[in-house]
N, C-alpha and C positions, 0 to 999 in steps of 0.2 A: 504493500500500500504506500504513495508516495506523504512524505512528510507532511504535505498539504490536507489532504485527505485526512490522515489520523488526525489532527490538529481539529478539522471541523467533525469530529467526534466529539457526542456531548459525555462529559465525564460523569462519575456516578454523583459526585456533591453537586454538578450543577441539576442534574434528571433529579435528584432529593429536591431541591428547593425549588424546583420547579411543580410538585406535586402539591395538590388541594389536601392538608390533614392538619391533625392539631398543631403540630409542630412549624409548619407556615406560614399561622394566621397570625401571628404577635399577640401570642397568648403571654405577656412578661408581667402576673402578676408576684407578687412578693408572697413569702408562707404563710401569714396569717391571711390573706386572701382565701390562701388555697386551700386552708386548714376549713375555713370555714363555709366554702362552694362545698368540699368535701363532704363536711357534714348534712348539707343540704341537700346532696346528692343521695348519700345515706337514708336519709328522710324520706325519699323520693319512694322507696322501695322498689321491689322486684316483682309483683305482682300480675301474671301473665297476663297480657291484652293491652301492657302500654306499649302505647306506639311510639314513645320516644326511648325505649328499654333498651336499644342499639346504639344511639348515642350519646344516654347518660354514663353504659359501659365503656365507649370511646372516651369521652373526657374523663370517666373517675381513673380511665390507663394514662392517657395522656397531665393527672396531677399528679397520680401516685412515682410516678418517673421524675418527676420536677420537683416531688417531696425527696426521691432519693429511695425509692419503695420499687427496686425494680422487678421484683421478680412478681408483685402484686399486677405491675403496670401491664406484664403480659399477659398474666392470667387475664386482666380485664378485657383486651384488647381478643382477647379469645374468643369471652363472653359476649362481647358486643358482636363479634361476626355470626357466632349462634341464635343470637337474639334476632338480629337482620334476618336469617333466614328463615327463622322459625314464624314470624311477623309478616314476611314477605311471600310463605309457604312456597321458597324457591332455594335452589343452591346457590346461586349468584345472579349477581342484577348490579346494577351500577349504584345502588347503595353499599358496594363494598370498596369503591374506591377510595375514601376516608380510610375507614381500617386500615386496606392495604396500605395505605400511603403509612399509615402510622406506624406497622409493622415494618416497612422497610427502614425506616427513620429511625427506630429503635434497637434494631437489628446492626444499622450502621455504626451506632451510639454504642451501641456494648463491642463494635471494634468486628463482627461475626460480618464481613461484607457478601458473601456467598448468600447467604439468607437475607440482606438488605435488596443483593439484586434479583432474589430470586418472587421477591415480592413488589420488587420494579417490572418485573415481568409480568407479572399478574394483575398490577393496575395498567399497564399495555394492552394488554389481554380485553380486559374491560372494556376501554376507551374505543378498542376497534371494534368490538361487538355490539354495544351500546353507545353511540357517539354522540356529541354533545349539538346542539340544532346550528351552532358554526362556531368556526373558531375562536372567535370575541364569548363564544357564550360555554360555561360548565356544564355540566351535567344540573336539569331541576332537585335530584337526590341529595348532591354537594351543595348548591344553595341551602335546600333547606336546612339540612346537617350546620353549615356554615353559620347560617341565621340564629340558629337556635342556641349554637353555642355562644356566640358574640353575646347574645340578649343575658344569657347565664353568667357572661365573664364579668359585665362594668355596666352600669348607669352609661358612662361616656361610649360606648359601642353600640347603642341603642340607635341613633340613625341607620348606621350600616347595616344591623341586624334586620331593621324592616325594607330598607333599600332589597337584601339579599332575600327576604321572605316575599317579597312583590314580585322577586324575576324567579322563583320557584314557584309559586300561584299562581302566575301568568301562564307556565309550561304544561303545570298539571292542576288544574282549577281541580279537579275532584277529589285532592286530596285534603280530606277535612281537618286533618289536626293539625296541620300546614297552617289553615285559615283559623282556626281558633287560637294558636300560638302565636299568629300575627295580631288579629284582634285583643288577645290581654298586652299583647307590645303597646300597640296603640294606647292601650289602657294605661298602662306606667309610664310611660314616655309624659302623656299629655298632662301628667300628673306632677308632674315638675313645671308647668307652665303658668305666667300667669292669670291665664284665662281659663275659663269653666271647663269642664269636658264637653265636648263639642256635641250636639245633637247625632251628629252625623256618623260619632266614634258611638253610640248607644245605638244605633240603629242597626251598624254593624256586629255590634253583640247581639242583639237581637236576633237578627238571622242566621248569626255564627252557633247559639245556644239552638236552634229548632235543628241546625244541623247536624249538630253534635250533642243531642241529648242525655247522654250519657257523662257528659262532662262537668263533673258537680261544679269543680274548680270552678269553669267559666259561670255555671249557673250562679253560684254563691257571689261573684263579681257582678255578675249582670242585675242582681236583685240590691246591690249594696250601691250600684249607682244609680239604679233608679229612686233607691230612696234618698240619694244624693242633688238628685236632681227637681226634687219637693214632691214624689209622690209617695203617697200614704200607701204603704204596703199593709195587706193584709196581714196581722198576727199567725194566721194559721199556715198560709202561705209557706213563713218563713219558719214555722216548727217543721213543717212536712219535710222542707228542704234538709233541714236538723234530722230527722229522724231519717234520710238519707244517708248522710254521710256517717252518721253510726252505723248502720247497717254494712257500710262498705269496707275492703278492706283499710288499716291505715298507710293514712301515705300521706306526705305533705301537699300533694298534687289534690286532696280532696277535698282542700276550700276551707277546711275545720276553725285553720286562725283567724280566714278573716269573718267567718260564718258568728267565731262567738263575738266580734266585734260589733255585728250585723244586731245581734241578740243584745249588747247590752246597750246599741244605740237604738234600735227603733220596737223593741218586746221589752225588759227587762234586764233590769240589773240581774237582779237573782236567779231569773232564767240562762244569763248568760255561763253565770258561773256551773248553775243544776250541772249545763251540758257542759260543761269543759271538766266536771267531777265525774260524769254517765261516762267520760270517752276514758278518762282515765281509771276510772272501776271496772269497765269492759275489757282495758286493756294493760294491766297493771306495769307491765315489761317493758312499754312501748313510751319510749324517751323524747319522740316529736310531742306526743297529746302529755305530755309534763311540761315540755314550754310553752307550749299552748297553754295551758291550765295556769302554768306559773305567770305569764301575760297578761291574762284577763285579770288575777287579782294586783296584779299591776297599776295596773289601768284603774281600776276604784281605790288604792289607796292612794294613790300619787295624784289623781285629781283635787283639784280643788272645792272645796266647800261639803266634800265625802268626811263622813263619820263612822267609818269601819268599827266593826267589833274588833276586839285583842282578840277572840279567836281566829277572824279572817287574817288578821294579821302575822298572828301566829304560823298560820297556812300557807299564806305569802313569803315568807322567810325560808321555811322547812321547804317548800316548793322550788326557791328560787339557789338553795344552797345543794337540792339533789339535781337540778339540774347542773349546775355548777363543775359537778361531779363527773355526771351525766357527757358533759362536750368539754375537754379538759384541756384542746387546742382553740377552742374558737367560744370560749364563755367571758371574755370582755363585757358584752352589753354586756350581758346578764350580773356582772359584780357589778357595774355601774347603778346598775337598777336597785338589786339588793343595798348599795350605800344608801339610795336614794329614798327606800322605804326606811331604814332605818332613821337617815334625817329627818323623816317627816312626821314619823310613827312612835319612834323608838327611843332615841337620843342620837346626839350628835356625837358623840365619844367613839362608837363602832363607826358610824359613817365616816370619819375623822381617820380610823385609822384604815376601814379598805381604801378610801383613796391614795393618802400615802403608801400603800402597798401596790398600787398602781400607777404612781406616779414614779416611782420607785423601778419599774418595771423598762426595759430595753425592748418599746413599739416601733412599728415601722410610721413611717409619718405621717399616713390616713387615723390611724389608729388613736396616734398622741393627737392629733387634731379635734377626733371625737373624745378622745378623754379630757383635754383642755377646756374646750368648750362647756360640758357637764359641769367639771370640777367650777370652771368659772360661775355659772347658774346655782350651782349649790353655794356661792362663798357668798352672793350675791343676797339669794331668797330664803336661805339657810341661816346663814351665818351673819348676817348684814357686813360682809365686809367690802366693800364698794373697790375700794382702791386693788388689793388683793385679788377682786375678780377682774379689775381691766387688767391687769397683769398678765392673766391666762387668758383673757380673751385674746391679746395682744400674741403672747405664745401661737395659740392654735392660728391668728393671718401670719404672721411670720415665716408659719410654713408656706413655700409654694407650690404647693399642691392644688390644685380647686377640689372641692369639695362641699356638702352641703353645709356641716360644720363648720368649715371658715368662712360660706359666708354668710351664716348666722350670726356667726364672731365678729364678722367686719359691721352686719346690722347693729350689731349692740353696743359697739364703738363707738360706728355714727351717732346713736342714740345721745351715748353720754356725753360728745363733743357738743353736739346742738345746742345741752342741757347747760354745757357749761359757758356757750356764747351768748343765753340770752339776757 
């Protein structure tokens, strides 16, 4: 072969980075990131019949390798391909070019290059049997995959996610869970804006729920913004819906958290809690419906102008310290929360010293941004100490990171600067 010729041979690193998988997309989150997708993924469970069972396997391979968990990261990457096809009721289909790309990539990574090319071979294999509608465009399989993960990684990937969910939709309109994971995008997306949820994004719930019936999650969403939106939801309505997702198996995907939020804003306070205790008496093992549980008494003691019993209180504590337990890489909030009842409920002596014990602590710089900000509100509304809190407010903008926490830091700033020029 003349020297020219092998030269315009593409090499294995460049074919690697040229492949659609986890490892291409600038997934460069830091470990408590990943620590705590992790756990959400966990949450998610295994439950036969989800249709995203093949991709939450590809991302839980592709952080368990980024944690340094390699030989988990394969297994996973196994499970996702079995999942694809069992979902798919086929042996292959162009939903395995993700996988494949991941397995080559990882294969590369442990230095095994015969197995990295031999699964180059295999997403080739794909591409020319199932090809993409031209060559500006992927495969609709990879978009989706793509979408779904983005939406999973960051708040800030959120454009690209629905960008990528529109040109999969567009390929294959009849894939409904396609359209219903795009619809709750829309949902969270427009929910950082400063205008209402749009008519137009309920409307699309609306026909995304009749489509996907089965989908508590989105029903529990779809019902929590129509009461958002000033309609008077029916009480019964919203227990039927309740008495659904008991029924089902658990999983964080079944609406539960935001369902008892649903219950304690528009049925009942005491309702709310009944079922966040019914899900955890149902399910005593089950560590998602304990933060869940441990949430809801959250939420009534830490409000304002609430008059909790010392035994709800009691409950709140004991709840928020097995959780605690419970997620032992990614339970931040949850100390933060537990300081917070304490300050409000308890004394300030224990809340006093989890913060120092967190303050204390070597975060990455989202992290100390949400912790600065808290601590500053507590020093603030807690503690009265004014000066002390612009201090940590100042802390968490300092970082530059954007974040919703700094800039609630930089509001509260503002706040006090105004305060002081007038």
């Amino acid at each position: 072969m003349p020297p020219s010729a092998a030269q315009s041979q593409p090499t294995l690193e460049s074919k690697l980075e040229a492949l659609q998988c986890h490892f291409t997309w600038d997934l460069n989150e830091g470990p408590s990131k990943l620590f705590r997708l992790r756990d959400k993924l966990v949450d998610v469970g295994t439950e036969e019949g989800n249709r995203w069972l093949g991709h939450i396997y590809n991302l839980r391979g592709y952080i368990q390798y980024k944690l340094g968990f390699i030989e988990d990261a394969e297994s996973f990457f196994t499970k996702a391909a079995e999942a694809f096809c069992n979902i798919r009721e086929a042996d292959e289909g162009p939903w395995l070019v993700v996988n494949y790309g991941n397995l080559a990539w990882l294969h590369h990574l442990l230095g095994d290059q015969g197995k990295s090319q031999d699964y180059l071979s295999k997403v080739d294999a794909l591409m020319q049997k199932y090809p993409s509608p031209s060559q500006q465009e992927i495969h609709a399989e990879t978009y989706a995959e793509k979408a779904w993960t983005l939406m999973k990684i960051s708040r800030d990937k959120q454009p690209l996610a629905l960008y990528y969910f529109e040109k999969a939709i567009g390929m294959q309109p009849e894939m409904v869970e396609w359209n219903s994971s795009y619809v709750l995008l829309l949902l969270s997306a427009s929910r950082h804006k400063t205008a209402g949820l749009e008519d137009e994004i309920l409307e699309k719930m609306r026909i995304a729920k009749e489509q996907d019936p089965e989908n508590l999650y989105l029903a529990v969403h779809y019902l929590e913004q129509r009461a958002k939106k000033g309609e008077r939801l029916d009480k019964d309505e919203v227990r039927e819906l309740g008495r659904r997702v008991l029924r089902n198996p658990v999983s964080s995907y079944s609406g539960m958290n935001d369902l008892i939020w649903v219950y304690r804003e528009y049925v009942s306070v005491d309702e709310a809690v009944a079922l966040a205790e019914e899900a955890v008496a149902n399910h005593p093992d089950e560590r998602y419906l304990k933060r869940c549980a441990a949430l809801c008494y959250k939420w009534i003691i830490t409000f304002r102008g609430s008059h909790p019993k010392q035994s709800t209180i009691d409950r709140a504590i004991r709840l928020h310290e097995e959780v605690i337990t419970l997620y032992p890489e990614s339970s931040l909030v949850k100390k933060i929360d537990l300081a917070n009842i304490y300050a409000k409920r308890k004394g300030l002596a224990k809340a006093e010293q989890i913060y120092q014990e967190l303050l204390g602590m070597d975060l990455e710089p989202a992290d100390k941004q949400m912790l600065y900000h808290h601590y500053a509100n507590y020093l603030y509304f807690e503690r009265q100490k004014g000066d002390n809190s612009t201090k940590y407010h100042m802390r968490a903008a300092e970082i530059p990171q954007q974040s919703f926490f700094r800039d609630r830091s930089i509001r509260a700033l503002d706040k006090i600067n105004a305060k002081l020029n007038v």
